[in-house]
PAPA-353415 format. One record per residue (C-alpha): residue number from 1; x, y, z. Coordinates in steps of 0.5 Angstrom, whole numbers, plus 2048, in hexadecimal, padded with zeros to 3 digits. Each point is the difference from the previous one (the first is absolute). Layout:
! PAPA-353415
  num    X    Y    Z
  NUM    X    Y    Z
...
//
This chain:
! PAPA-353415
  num    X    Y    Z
    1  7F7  831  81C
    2  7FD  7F9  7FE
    3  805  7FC  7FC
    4  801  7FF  7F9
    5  801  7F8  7FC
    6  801  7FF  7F9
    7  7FE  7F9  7FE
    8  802  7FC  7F9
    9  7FB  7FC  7FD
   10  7FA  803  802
   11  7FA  7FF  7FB
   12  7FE  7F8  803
   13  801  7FB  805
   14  805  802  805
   15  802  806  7FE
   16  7F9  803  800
   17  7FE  7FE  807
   18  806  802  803
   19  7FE  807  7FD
   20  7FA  800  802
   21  802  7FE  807
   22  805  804  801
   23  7FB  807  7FD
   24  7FB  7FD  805
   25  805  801  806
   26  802  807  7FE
   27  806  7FF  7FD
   28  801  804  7F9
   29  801  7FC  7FB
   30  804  800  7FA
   31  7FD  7FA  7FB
   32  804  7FE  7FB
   33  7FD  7FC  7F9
   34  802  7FE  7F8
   35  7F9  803  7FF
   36  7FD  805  804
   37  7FB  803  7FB
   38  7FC  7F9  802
   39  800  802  805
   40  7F9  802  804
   41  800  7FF  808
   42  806  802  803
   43  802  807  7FD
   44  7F8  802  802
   45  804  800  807
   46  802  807  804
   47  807  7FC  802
   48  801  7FC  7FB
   49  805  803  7F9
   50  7FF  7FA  7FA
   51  806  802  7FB
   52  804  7FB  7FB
   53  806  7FB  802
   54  802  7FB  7FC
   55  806  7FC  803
   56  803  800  7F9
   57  800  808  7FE
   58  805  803  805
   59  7FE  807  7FF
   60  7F9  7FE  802
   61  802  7FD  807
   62  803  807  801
   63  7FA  803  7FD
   64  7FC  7FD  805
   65  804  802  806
   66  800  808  7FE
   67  7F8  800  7FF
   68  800  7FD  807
   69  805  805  804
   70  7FD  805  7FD
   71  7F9  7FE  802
   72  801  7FD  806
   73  806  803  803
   74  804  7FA  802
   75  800  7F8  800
   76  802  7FC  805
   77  7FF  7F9  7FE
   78  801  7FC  7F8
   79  7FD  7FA  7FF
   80  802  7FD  7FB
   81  7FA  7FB  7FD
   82  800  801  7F8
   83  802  7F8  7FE
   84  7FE  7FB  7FB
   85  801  7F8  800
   86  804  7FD  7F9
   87  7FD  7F8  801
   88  802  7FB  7FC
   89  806  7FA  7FF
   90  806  804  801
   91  803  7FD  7F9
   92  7F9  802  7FD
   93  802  808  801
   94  803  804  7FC
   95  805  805  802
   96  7FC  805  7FF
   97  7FC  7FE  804
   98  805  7FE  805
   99  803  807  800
  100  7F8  804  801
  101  800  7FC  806
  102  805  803  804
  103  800  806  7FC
  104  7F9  801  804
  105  800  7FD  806
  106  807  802  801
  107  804  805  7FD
  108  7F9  804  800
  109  800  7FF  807
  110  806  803  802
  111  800  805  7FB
  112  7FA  803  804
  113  804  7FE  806
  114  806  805  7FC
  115  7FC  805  7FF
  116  7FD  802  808
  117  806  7FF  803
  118  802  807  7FF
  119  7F9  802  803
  120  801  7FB  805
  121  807  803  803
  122  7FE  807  7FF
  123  7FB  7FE  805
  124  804  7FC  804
  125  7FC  7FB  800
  126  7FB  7FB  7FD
  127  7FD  7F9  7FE
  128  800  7FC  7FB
  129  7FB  7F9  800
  130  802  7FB  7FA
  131  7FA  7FB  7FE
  132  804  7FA  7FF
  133  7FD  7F9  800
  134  7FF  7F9  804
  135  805  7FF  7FA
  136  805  804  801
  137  802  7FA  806
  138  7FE  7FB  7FC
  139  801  7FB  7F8
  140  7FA  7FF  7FD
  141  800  7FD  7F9
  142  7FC  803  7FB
  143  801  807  803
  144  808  800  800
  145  801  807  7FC
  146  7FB  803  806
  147  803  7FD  806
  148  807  802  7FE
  149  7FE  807  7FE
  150  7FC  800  808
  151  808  7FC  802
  152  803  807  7FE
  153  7FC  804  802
  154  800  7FD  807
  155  808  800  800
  156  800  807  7FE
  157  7FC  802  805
  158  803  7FD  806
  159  807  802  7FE
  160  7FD  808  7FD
  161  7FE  800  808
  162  806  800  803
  163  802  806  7FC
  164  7FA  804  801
  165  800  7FF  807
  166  806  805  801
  167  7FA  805  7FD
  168  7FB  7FF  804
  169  7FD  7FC  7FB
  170  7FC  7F9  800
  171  7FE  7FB  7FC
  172  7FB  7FB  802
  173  7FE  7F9  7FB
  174  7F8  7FE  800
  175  800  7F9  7FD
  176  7FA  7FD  7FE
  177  7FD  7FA  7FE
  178  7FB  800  7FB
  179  7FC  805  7FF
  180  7F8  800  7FD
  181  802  806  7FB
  182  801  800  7F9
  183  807  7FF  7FF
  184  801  7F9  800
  185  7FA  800  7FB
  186  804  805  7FC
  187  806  7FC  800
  188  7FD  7F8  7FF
  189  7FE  804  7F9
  190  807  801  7FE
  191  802  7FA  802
  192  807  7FE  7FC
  193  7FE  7FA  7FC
  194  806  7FD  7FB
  195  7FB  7FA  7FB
  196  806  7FD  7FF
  197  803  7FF  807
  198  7FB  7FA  801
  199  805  7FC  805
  200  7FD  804  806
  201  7F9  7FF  7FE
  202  7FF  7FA  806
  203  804  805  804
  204  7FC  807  7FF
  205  7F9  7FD  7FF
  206  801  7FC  808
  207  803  807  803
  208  7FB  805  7FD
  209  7FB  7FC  804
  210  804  800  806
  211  800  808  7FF
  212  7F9  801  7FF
  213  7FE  7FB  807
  214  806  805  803
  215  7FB  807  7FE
  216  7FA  7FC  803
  217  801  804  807
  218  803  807  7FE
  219  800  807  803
  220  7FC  806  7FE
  221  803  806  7FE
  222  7FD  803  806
  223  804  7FC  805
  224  806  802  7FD
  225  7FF  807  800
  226  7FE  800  807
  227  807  7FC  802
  228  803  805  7FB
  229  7FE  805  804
  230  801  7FD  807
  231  808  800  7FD
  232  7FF  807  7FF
  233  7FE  802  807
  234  802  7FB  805
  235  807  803  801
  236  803  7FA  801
  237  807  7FD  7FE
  238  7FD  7FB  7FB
  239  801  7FE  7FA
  240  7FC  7FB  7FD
  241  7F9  7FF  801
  242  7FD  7FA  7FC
  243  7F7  801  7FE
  244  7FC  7F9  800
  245  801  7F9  803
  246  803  7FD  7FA
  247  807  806  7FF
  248  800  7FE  808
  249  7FF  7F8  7FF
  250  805  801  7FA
  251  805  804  803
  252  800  7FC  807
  253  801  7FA  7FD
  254  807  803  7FD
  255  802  803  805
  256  7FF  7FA  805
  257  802  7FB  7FC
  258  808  7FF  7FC
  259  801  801  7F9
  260  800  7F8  7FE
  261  7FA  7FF  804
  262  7FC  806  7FD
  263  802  7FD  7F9
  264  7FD  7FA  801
  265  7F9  803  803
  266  800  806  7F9
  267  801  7F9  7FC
  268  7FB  7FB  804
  269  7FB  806  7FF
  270  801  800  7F8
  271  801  7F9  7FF
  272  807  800  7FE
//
């Protein structure tokens, strides 16, 4: 019986790819997205179930499940992709936008997480992969609401593994870096700009250039999935897996160096 994946965020980027990989290699999968009446590739496939699930409708989270085991019978694997990035200074945001950012990429995610379990421990077993972030281990200005929101993620990942483990369920980390899709494009458009914040004009026009030069050598979608689905098959006890020379180079910079020299290193590169 070929094994069943419910994927979040898969009408773009990520998401999409993972999808299609995961169909190609003769899984069953459950693609989950805001708007599948747009969508026109992925439900033209024999293994493949496109249904709506928006992370902030709880019911249609649970929608999305049903459909699936009625369709597919099982599910053996989440992965848990659906974000998006709130951009700005961080006094530039409002609290609404503050709020929206963790509303998705957090309790979004855990709320998906809530609804499988039970599923998962029927079937007395199960997996779980969470698309973080390079920034969920690392502060980069500009994107704080984002980064933290990946923080959190990264934390309740690793601390929900400990208790899933006594039910034969794991959870795994896929950490990229910059990923050549539309969602860093999407969320520069909604940038957080406050006019009358004009003390951190110097600051935020030096540290976008910054982030631009660190977006010049990114990951494809394609290379994430495929390192989505090596986590997914490898049957090892990993738990992070990081996509693309610069989340590596980042991520080993803070792992080797100490909190102070690591500080200085993140203020050299913005100029501070």
């Amino acid at each position: 019986m070929n094994k069943t994946v419910l994927i979040t965020g898969s009408s773009t980027g990520i998401g999409r790819a993972t999808a299609l990989l995961f169909a190609k290699n003769n899984w069953n999968v459950i693609a989950t997205m805001r708007n599948p009446e747009a969508e026109d590739e992925l439900n033209q496939l024999e293994n493949v179930l496109v249904t709506r699930l928006d992370l902030e409708d709880i019911p249609s989270i649970q929608h999305s499940l049903e459909a699936g085991l009625e369709k597919f019978g099982r599910l053996d694997l989440l992965v848990n992709n659906a974000a998006f990035g709130q951009y700005g200074i961080f006094e530039a945001l409002t609290p609404e936008q503050i709020e929206k950012q963790f509303k998705v990429n957090v309790f979004g995610t855990m709320n998906v997480i809530r609804s499988i379990l039970p599923q998962f421990r029927l079937q007395k077993m199960g997996a779980i992969i969470n698309v973080s972030s390079a920034g969920g281990r690392i502060g980069i200005p500009l994107i704080s609401m984002y980064v933290s929101s990946k923080f959190a993620l990264e934390g309740f990942s690793e601390a929900l593994s400990y208790e899933l483990a006594s039910q034969n369920i794991s959870i795994k980390l896929v950490e990229p870096g910059g990923v050549a899709t539309p969602f860093h494009n999407t969320s520069a458009q909604a940038f957080a700009v406050n006019p009358e914040l004009t003390d951190y004009n110097a600051f935020s026009e030096a540290a976008l250039i910054k982030l631009g030069q660190m977006g010049e050598n990114v990951s494809s979608a394609t290379q994430v999935a495929d390192e989505i689905f090596r986590a997914a098959i490898d049957g090892s006890d990993q738990f992070r897996y990081s996509v693309g020379e610069d989340a590596k180079g980042w991520i080993k910079d803070r792992t080797s160096m100490d909190d102070l020299t690591f500080a200085r290193h993140i203020r050299s590169l913005f100029q501070l």
